[in-house]
N, C-alpha and C positions, 0 to 999 in steps of 0.2 A: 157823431163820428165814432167810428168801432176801436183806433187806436189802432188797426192794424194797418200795413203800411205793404207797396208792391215792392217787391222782391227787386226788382230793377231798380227803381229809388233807389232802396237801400244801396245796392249795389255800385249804382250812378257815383255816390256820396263818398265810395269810398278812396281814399290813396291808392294807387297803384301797386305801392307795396301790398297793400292789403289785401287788394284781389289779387293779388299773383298767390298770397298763402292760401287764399280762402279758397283759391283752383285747385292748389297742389292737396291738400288736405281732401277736398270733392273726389281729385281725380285717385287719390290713397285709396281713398271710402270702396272705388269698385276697381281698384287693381286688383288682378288673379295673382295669388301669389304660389310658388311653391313649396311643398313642406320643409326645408329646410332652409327659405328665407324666413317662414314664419318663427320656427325653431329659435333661431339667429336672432331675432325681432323680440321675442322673448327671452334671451339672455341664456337659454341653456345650447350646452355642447350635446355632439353626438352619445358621449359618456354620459351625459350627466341623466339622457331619456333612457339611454338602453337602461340605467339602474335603477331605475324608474319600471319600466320596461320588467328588469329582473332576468336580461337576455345580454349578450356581450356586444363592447360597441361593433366591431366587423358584422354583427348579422343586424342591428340597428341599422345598419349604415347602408346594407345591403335593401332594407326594407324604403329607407328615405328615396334609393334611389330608383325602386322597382316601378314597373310601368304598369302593373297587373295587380295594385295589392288589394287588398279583401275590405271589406267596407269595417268590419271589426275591429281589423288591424287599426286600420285609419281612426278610429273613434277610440279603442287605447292609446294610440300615441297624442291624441290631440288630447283625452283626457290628463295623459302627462304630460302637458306643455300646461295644464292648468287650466283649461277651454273644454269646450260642450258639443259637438260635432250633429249640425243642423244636415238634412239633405233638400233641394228644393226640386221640383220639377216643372220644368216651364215650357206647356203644351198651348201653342198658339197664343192669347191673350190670359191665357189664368197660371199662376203661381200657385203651385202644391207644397205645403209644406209633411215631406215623407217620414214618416213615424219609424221611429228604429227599433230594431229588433232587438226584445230584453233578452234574449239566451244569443251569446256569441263564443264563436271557439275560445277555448283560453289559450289558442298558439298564438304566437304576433309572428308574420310575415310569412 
C-alpha cells in the first residue's frame, strides 16, 4: 500500500465543521480580489502605500481606484504591499506564465 489515501475519504471522514473551513479557505484560494481588499488584507492604509509609493495618499487613492492602470504601476504598489506581481495568460487549455518587463516608468498611476 502507497499510504496515500482518495481525497474523498479523507474528506468523507471529516466534521462538518471541518469541511465547511476546508471550502471556505479553497473557495479564499481562487477569489478575485481587488486592490484595495488586498491592501486592507495586508494591514496597510492608503497612507501608509502612497509613502511607500513616495506619492500622496489623494493620488494613491486615485490610482487604487483607476480602471486603466499601467501594469508598472500595478507591480510597484504590489511590490509595496510586500508581494511580487505574477501575470498569467490563459489561452484555451495552457497557462502562460508572462515575464515582466525589467525597465518600467518610474511614475505610479
Amino acid at each position: 500500500m502507497s499510504g496515500h489515501r482518495n481525497f474523498k475519504e479523507l474528506v468523507a471522514k471529516m466534521s462538518p465543521e471541518r469541511r465547511a473551513r476546508v471550502k471556505a479557505e479553497a473557495d479564499d484560494l481562487h477569489r478575485e480580489y481587488v486592490l484595495s481588499q488586498i491592501r486592507q488584507h495586508v494591514g496597510f492604509t492608503q497612507a501608509d502605500v502612497a509613502e511607500r509609493l513616495g506619492v500622496s495618499q489623494p493620488t494613491y487613492a486615485e490610482c487604487e481606484r483607476g480602471s486603466n492602470m499601467r501594469i508598472g504601476t500595478l507591480q510597484k504598489i504590489v511590490s509595496a504591499l510586500g508581494g511580487e506581481l505574477s501575470l498569467h495568460v490563459l489561452i484555451a487549455d495552457h497557462d502562460y506564465n508572462l515575464q515582466m518587463p525589467q525597465s518600467l516608468s518610474s511614475n505610479v498611476c
